[in-house]
C-alpha positions in Angstrom: 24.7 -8.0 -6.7 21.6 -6.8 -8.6 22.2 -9.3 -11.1 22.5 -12.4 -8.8 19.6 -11.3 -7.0 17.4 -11.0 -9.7 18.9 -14.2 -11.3 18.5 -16.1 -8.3 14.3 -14.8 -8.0 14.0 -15.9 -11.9 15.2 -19.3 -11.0 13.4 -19.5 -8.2 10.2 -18.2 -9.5 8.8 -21.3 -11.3 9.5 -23.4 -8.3 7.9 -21.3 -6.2 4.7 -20.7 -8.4 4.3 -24.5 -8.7 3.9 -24.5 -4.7 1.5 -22.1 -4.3 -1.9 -23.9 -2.9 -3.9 -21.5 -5.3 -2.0 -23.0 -8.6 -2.7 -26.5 -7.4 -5.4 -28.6 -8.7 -8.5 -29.2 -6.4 -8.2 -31.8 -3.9 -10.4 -34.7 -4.9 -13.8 -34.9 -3.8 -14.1 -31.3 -3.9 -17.7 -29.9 -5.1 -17.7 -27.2 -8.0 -20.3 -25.3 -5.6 -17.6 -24.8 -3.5 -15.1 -23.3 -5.5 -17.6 -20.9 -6.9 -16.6 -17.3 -5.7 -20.5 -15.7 -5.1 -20.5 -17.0 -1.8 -17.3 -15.5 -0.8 -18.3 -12.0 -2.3 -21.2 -12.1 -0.6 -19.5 -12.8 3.0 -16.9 -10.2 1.9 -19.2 -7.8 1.2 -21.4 -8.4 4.2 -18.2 -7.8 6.5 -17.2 -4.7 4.9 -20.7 -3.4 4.9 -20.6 -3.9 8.6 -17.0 -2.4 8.8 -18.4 0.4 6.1 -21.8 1.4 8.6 -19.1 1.4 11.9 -18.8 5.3 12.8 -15.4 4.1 14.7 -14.1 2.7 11.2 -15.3 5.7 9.3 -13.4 7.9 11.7 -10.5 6.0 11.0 -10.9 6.2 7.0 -11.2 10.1 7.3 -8.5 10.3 9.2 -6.2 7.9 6.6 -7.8 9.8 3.9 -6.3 13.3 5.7 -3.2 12.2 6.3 -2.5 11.0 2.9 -3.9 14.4 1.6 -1.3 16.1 3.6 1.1 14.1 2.4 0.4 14.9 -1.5 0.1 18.2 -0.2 3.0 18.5 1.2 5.2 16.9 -1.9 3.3 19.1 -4.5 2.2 22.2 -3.0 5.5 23.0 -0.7 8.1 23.1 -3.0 6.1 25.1 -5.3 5.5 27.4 -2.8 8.7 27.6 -1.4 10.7 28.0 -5.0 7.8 31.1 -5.7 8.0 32.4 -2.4 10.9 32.1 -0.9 12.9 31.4 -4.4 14.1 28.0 -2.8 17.1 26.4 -4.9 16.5 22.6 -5.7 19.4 22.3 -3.3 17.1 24.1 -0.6 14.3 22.0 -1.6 16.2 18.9 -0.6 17.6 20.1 2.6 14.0 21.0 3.5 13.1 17.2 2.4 15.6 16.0 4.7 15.3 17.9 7.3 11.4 16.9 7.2 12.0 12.9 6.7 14.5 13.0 9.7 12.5 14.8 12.0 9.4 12.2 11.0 12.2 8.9 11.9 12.6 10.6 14.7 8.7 11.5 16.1 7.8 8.0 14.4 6.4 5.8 17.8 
């Protein structure tokens, strides 16, 4: 099945690419002033400046950022301690990784 699968997304792959509107020529009567990308880098920037300066979207980042420093923490630092500690087995050490990705499923909203 792995084989036909990725067979079928190599054949499909140039087909695909040639539909992309990105790989397309421009349309005619396009300006090259508008497909220069300053302008959009500026509006980008602008709109994540404004997103950047928001104390509600800040909270939010530090909050993303500490949860994804738990997370490394809790994929490095745990079985370390627990193997030192407790003198875990890798067997252990995988119930304990089980046992802590079923109970996230289940308190997932």
């Amino acid at each position: 099945p792995f084989v036909l699968v990725g067979g079928i997304l190599l054949a499909t792959a140039p087909a695909i690419h040639w539909l992309l509107p990105e790989t397309q020529p421009p349309a005619p009567g396009t300006s090259v002033a508008s497909l220069r990308f300053r302008a959009l880098l500026d509006g980008t920037q602008r709109s994540f400046g404004a997103l950047a300066r928001d104390r509600n979207q800040q909270a939010l980042m530090l909050m993303q950022c500490a949860l994804f420093t738990g997370w490394s923490c809790s994929l490095t630092v745990l079985p370390l301690y627990a193997a030192a500690t407790h003198g875990a087995s890798p067997a252990e050490l995988g119930t304990l990784y089980s046992v802590s990705s079923a109970l996230g499923v289940l308190g997932a909203p």
